[in-house]
C-alpha positions in Angstrom: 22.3 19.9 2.6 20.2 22.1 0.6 19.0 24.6 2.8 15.9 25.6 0.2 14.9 22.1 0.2 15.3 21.2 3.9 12.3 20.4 5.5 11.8 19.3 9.3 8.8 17.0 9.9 7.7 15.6 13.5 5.7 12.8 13.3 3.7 11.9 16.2 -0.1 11.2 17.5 -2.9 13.4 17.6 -2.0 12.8 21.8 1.1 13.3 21.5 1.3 16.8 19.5 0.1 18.5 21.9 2.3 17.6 24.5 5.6 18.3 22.3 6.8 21.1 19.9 8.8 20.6 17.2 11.3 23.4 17.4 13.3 25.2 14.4 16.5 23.9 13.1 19.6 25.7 12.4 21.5 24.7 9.3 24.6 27.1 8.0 22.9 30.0 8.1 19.4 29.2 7.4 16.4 28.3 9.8 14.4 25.7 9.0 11.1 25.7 10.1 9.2 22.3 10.8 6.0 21.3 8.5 2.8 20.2 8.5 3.7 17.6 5.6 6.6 16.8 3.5 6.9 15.3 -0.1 9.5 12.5 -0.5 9.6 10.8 -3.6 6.6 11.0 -4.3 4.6 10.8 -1.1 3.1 13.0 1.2 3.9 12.5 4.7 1.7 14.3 7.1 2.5 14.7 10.8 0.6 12.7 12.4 1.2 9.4 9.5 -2.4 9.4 8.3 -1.6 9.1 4.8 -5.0 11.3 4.4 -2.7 14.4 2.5 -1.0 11.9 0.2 -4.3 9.9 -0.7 -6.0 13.4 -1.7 -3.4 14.0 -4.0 -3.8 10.9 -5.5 -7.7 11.2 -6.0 -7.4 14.9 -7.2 -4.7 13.8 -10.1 -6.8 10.3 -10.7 -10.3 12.1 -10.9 -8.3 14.7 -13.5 -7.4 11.5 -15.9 -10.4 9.6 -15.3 -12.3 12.5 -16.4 -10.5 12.8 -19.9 -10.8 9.1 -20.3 -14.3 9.5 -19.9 -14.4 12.1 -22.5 -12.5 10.3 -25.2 -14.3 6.7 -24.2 -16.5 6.1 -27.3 -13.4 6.7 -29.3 -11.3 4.0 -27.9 -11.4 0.2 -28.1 -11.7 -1.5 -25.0 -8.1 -2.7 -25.1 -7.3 1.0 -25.4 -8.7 2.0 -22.6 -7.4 -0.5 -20.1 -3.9 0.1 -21.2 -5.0 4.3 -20.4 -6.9 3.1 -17.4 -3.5 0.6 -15.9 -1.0 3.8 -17.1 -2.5 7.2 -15.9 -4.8 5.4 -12.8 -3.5 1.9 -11.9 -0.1 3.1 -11.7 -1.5 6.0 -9.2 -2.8 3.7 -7.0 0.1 1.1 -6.2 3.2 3.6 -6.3 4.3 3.0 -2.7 0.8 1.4 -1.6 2.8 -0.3 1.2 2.5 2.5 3.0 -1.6 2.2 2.9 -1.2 -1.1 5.2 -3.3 -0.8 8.1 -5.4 2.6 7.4 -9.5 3.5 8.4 -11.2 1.5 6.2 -12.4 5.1 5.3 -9.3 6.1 3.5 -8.7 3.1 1.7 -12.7 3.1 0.3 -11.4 7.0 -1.5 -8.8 4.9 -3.4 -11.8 2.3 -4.5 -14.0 4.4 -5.7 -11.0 5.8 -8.0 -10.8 1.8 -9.3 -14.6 1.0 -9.1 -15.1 4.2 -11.7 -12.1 3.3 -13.9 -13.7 -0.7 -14.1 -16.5 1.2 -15.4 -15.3 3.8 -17.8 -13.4 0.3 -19.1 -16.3 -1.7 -19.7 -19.0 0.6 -20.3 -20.9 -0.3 -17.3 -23.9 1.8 -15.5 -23.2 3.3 -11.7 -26.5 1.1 -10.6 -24.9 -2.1 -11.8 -23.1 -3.8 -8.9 -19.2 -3.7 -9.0 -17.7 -6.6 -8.0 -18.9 -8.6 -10.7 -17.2 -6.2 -13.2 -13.1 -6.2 -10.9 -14.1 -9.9 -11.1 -14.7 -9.7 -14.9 -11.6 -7.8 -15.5 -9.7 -10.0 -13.0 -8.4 -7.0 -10.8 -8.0 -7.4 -6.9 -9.4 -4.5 -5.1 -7.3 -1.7 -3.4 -7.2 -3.5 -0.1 -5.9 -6.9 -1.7 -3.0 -4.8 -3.9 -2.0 -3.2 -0.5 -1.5 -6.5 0.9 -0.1 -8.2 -2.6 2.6 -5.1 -2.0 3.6 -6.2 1.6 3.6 -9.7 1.0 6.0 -9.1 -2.1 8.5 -6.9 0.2 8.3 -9.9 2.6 9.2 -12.2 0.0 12.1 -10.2 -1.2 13.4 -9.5 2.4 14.0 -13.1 3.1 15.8 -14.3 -0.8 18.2 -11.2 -0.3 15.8 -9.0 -2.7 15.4 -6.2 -0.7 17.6 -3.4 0.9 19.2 -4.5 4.2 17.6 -2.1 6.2 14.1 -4.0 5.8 15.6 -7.1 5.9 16.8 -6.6 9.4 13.1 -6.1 10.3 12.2 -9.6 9.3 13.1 -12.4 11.4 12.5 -16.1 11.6 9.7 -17.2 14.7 11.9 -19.0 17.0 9.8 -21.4 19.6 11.2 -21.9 22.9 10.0 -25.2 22.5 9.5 -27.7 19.6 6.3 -27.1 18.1 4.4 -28.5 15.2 4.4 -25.0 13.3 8.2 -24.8 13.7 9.3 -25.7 10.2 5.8 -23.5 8.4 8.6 -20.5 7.4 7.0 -18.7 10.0 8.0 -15.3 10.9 8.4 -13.2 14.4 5.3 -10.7 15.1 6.8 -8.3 17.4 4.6 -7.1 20.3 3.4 -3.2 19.9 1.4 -0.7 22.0 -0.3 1.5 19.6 -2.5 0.1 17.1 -2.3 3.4 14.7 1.4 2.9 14.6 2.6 0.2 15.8 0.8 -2.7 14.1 1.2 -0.5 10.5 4.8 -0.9 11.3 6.7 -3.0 8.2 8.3 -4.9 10.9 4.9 -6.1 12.7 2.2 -6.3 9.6 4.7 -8.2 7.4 5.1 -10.8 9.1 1.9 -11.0 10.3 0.3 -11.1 6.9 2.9 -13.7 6.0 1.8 -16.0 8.5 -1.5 -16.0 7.4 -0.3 -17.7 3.8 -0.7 -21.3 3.3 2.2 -23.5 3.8 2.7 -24.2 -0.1 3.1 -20.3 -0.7 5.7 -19.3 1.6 8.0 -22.1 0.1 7.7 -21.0 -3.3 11.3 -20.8 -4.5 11.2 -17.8 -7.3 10.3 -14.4 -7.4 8.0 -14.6 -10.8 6.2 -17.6 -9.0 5.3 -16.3 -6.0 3.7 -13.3 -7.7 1.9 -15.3 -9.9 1.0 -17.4 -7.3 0.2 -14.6 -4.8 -2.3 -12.8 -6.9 -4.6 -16.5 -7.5 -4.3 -16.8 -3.9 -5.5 -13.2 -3.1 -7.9 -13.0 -6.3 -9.8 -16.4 -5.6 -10.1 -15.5 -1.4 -11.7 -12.3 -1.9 -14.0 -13.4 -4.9 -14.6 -16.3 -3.3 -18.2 -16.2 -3.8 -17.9 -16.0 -8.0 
């Protein structure tokens, strides 16, 4: 291990921490003191799993582009600016976005606003004008919706032997006790949890919750392309259902 790069990070509820301290670990020679947050890959883990560090990091650097963007709008075609908006924002918002699954609706609204004011800067549109219309236009789903695209897609890959086998483990098949009518549906086993901060945010438990909420014809889609294809009309045409 890299003793300069070693960080120690207790995760826990806001309950819970102040019950328990995280003590100091020994490695070699060096002492390693635990953190408030830790970056892995990427992402900024906070102690207590509220995403809250990571997502202001995300609207700090996203503001910064949008900004410049902004700037340089009247000199780009509209093309132009999509492919800018989809590289320097769209990009910001979906890298590891599984992780957003089951947040405050509070948290996920910062990440909107980030979208709703790149769909503008895109189509030259005023703040008064109303915004759905204009994802609808340009055929983007909303934050929430590209969460949930992302978990459904890990889902999807967990059970055609796509994904790592540590999250395939945490998807199993729903096994009646008793021979019901939903038996053959692909349904999928919702474990029971105590916590709804935690627990129900859990890969294990909102996967396959989400999954069983798909129509029959989705979850028996045999490819990968397909089912994203599919996947995104399905999400697209439930939340815009109203257009």
């Amino acid at each position: 291990m890299n003793d300069s790069k070693t960080e120690v990070l207790l995760i826990s509820s806001k309950h819970l921490a102040r019950k328990i301290e995280c003590p100091s670990i020994i490695i070699g020679d060096h002492q390693v003191e635990p953190s408030d947050m830790a970056k892995s890959i990427g992402v900024i883990m906070d102690k207590h799993a509220s995403m809250e560090d990571h997502i202001t990091s995300v609207c700090r650097s996203a503001q910064y582009h949008l900004y410049n963007i902004g700037r340089i709008r009247k000199y780009l075609t509209r093309e132009a600016t999509e492919q800018l908006i989809h590289a320097f924002i769209t990009s910001k918002l979906d890298y590891c976005n599984a992780l957003f699954c089951g947040l405050p609706v509070k948290q996920i609204k910062r990440l909107q606003r980030l979208q709703n004011i790149a769909a503008r800067i895109v189509t030259l549109t005023r703040t008064s004008n109303h915004i759905t219309p204009i994802l609808h236009e340009l055929h983007w789903l909303p934050v929430s919706q590209r969460v949930r695209f992302k978990v459904l897609l890990l889902v999807f890959k967990c059970q055609n032997n796509m994904a790592p086998p540590y999250l395939q483990d945490l998807i199993r098949l729903y096994q009646p006790t008793r021979a019901l009518r939903s038996t053959g549906h692909s349904r999928l086993e919702v474990p029971i949890t105590k916590t709804n901060s935690y627990g129900n945010r859990a890969f294990c438990v909102a996967g396959p919750r989400l999954w069983n909420e798909l129509p029959a014809e989705l979850k028996t889609v045999p490819t990968l392309t397909t089912f994203k294809s599919k996947l995104k009309t399905f999400l697209f045409r439930q939340h815009y259902c109203n257009f």
